[in-house]
C-alpha positions in Angstrom: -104.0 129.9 34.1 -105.2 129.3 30.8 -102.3 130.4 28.9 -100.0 128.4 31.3 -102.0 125.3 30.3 -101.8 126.4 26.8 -97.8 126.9 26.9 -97.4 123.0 28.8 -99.6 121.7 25.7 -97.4 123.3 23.5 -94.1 122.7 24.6 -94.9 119.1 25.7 -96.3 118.9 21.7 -93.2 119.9 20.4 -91.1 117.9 22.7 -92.7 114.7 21.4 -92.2 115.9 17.8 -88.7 115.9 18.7 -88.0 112.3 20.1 -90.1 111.1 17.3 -87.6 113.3 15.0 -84.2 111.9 16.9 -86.0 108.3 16.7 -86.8 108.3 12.9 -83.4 109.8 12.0 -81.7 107.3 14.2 -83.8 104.5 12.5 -83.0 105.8 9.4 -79.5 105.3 9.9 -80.0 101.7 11.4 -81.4 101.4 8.0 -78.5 103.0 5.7 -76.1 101.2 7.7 -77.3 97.4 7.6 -78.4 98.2 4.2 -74.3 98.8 3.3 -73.4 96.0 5.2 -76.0 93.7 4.1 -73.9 92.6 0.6 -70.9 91.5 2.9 -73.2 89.9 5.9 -74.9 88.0 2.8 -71.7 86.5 1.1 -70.7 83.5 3.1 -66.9 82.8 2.8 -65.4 79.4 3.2 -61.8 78.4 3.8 -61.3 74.8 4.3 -58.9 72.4 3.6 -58.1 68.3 3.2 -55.8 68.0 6.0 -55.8 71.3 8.1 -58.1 72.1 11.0 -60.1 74.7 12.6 -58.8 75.7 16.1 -56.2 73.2 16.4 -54.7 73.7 19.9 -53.1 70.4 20.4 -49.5 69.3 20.8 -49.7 66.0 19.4 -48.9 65.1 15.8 -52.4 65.2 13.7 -51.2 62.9 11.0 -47.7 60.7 10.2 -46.1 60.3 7.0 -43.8 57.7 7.3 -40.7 56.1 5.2 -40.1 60.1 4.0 -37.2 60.8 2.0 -35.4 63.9 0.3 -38.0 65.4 -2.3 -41.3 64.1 -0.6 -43.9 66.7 -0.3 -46.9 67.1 2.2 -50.1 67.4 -0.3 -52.3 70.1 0.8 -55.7 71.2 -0.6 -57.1 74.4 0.3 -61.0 75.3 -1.0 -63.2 78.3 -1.0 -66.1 75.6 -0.8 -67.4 73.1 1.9 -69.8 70.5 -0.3 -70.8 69.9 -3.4 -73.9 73.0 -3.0 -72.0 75.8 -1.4 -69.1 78.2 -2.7 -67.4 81.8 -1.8 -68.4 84.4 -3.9 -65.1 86.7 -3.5 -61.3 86.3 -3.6 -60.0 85.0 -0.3 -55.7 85.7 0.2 -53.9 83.4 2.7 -50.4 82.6 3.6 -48.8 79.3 4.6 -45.8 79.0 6.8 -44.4 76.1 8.8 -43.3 75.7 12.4 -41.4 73.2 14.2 -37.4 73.1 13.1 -37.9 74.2 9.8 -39.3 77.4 8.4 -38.0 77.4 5.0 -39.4 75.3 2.8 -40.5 75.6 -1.3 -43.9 74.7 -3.4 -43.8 73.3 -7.4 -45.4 76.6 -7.7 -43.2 78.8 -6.2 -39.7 76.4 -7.3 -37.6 78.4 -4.7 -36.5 77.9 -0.6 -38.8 80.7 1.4 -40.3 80.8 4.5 -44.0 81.4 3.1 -46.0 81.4 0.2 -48.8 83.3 -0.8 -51.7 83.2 -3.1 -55.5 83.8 -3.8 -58.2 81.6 -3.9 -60.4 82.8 -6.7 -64.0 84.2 -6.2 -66.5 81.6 -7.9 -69.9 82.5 -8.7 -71.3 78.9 -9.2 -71.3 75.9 -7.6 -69.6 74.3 -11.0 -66.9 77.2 -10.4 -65.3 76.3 -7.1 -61.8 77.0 -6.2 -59.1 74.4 -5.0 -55.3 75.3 -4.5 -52.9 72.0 -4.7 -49.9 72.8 -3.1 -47.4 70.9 -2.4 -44.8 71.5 0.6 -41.6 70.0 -0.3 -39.5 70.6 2.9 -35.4 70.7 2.6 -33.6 67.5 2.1 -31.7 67.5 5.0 -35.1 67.9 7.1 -34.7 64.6 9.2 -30.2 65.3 8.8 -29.4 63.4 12.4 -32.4 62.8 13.8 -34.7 59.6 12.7 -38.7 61.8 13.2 -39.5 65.4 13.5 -43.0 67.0 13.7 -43.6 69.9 11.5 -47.1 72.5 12.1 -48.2 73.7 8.9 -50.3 77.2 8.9 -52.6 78.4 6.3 -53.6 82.2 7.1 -56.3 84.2 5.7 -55.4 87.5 5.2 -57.9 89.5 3.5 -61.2 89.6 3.5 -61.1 88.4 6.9 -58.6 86.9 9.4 -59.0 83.1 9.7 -56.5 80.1 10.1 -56.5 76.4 10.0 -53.3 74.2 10.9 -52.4 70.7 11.7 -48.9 68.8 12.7 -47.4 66.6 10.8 -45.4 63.6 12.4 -42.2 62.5 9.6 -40.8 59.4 9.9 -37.5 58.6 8.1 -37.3 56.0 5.6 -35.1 53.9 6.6 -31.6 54.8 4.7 -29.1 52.2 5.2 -27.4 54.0 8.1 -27.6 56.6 10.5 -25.6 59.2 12.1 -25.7 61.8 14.7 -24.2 65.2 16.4 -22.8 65.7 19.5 -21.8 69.7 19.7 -21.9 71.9 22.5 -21.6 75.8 23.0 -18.3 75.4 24.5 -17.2 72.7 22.3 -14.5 73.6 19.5 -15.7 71.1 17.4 -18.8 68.9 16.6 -18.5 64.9 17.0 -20.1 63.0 14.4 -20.8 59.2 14.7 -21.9 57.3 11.7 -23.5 53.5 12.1 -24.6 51.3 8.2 -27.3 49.4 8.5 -26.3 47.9 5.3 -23.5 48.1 3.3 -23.3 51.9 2.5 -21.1 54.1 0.7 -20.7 57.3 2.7 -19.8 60.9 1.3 -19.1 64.0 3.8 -20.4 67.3 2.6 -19.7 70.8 4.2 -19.5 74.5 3.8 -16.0 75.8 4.1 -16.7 78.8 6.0 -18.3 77.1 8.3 -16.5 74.3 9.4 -13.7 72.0 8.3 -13.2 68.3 8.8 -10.4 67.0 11.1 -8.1 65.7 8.3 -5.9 64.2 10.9 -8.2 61.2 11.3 -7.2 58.6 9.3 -10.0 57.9 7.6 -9.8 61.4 5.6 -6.3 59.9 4.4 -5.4 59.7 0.9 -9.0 61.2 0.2 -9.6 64.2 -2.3 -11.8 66.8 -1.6 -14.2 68.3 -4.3 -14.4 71.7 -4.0 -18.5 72.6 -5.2 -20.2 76.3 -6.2 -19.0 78.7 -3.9 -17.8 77.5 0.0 -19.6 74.0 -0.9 -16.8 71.0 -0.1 -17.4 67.2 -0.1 -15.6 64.2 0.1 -16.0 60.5 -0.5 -15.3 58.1 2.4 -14.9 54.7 2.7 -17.9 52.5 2.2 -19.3 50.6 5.5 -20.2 47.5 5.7 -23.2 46.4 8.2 -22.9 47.5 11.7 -19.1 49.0 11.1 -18.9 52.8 12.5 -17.0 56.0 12.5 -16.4 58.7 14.5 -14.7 62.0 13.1 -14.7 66.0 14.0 -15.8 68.7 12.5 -13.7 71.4 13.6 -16.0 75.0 14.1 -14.7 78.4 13.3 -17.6 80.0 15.9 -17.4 77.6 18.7 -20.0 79.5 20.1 -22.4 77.9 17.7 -23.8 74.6 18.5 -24.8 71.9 15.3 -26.3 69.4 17.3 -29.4 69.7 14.5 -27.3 71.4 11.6 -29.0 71.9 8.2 -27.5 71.3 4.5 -25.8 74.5 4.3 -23.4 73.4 7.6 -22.7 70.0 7.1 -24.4 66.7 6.3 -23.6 62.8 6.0 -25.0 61.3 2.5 -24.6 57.4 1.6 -25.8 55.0 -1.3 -26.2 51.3 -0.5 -23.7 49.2 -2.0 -24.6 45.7 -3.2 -22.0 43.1 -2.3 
């Protein structure tokens, strides 16, 4: 009896030398493990912006820019910071792309058409040392081509060290250009109709690519008109100037009618004018 007591002390003995073993080496662990994560936990990162917003659901246009014309740009900041006290102590990548009718698009940094652009926001280590990114989004001057307002959604992505992304829509207003014109095209249509209206006393120019589409030269306003041939399939031609509240109508005949140009860009076809002063 005694020895079976003795054997139950001993095993129970070296059963609770064990837990306290697994418990310590599990601890231990704990330990190692928020110690190598405590450098990351302790760096606070900040991605913010002057216009763009955090978990921005809505439909509805955050901000309009009105009286836009070819060449404006939507001025963006983006900052590693969020006051005057507090900054991010390591590099933070993002990517901006746009949606809403237009995806290419080009920055004074970048100088080309692409549909994003990427960079880093430096790592500071002071609050003197914060980072801010201008950037300017200058969207393709035939953006508002036929139509009078679009909205635009302009995303800025962080990729790396961590995911993270603010947006906000823009609402752009045309300036008001003298005269209008719009596109009537269909997926069955051989051609697209195009209806120009001056304001004001406008001096109209047709521009096209030739591989594309060609205008109906058997309307009579194309008469007696030369066309300009430009760099590669580029063609234009000068029509007659319009005085206030005069129209035309005139086709531009497809060579896919399957595709439809109700909201063609630069690269199909487009209507310039420059206001003539009687």
């Amino acid at each position: 009896m005694k020895n079976i007591l003795k054997n139950k002390k001993i095993v129970g003995a070296i059963a609770v030398v064990s837990i306290l073993f697994i418990g310590l080496f599990a601890y231990a662990k704990y330990i190692e493990v928020q110690s190598e994560d405590q450098p990351i936990k302790a760096r606070d990162m900040y991605f913010n912006s002057n216009y763009l917003l955090e978990d921005n659901p809505s439909s509805e246009a955050d901000y309009t820019l009105s009286n836009w014309i070819a060449g404006d740009s939507i001025g963006l900041k983006l900052k590693n910071f969020p006051d005057a006290e507090r900054f991010t102590e390591v590099p933070i990548d993002y990517t901006i792309i746009l949606d809403g009718g237009v995806t290419s698009f080009r920055t004074e940094a970048s100088g080309a058409n692409d549909t994003s652009y990427s960079n880093t926001l430096a790592a500071s280590d002071v609050k003197t040392r914060q980072t801010t990114d201008d950037i300017n989004i200058i969207l393709p001057d035939d953006f508002l081509s036929g139509v009078e307002e679009r909205k635009v959604r302009v995303k800025a992505t962080v990729t790396a060290p961590y995911r993270y992304e603010l947006s906000a829509d823009f609402l752009i207003k045309k300036a008001a250009s003298g005269y209008t014109y719009s596109v009537e095209d269909s997926a069955s249509s051989p051609y697209a109709k195009v209806t120009v209206t001056a304001d004001t006393a406008t001096a109209l120019t047709l521009s096209w690519s030739n591989d594309t589409v060609a205008p109906d030269q058997t309307n009579s306003i194309f008469f007696g008109k030369t066309i300009v041939n430009g760099i590669g399939d580029a063609r234009s031609i000068q029509l007659d100037t319009l005085n206030s509240g005069e129209s035309i109508v005139f086709y531009m005949l497809k060579y896919r009618p399957d595709e439809v140009y109700t909201n063609q860009s630069a690269d199909v076809f487009f209507v310039s004018g420059l206001a003539v002063n009687n």
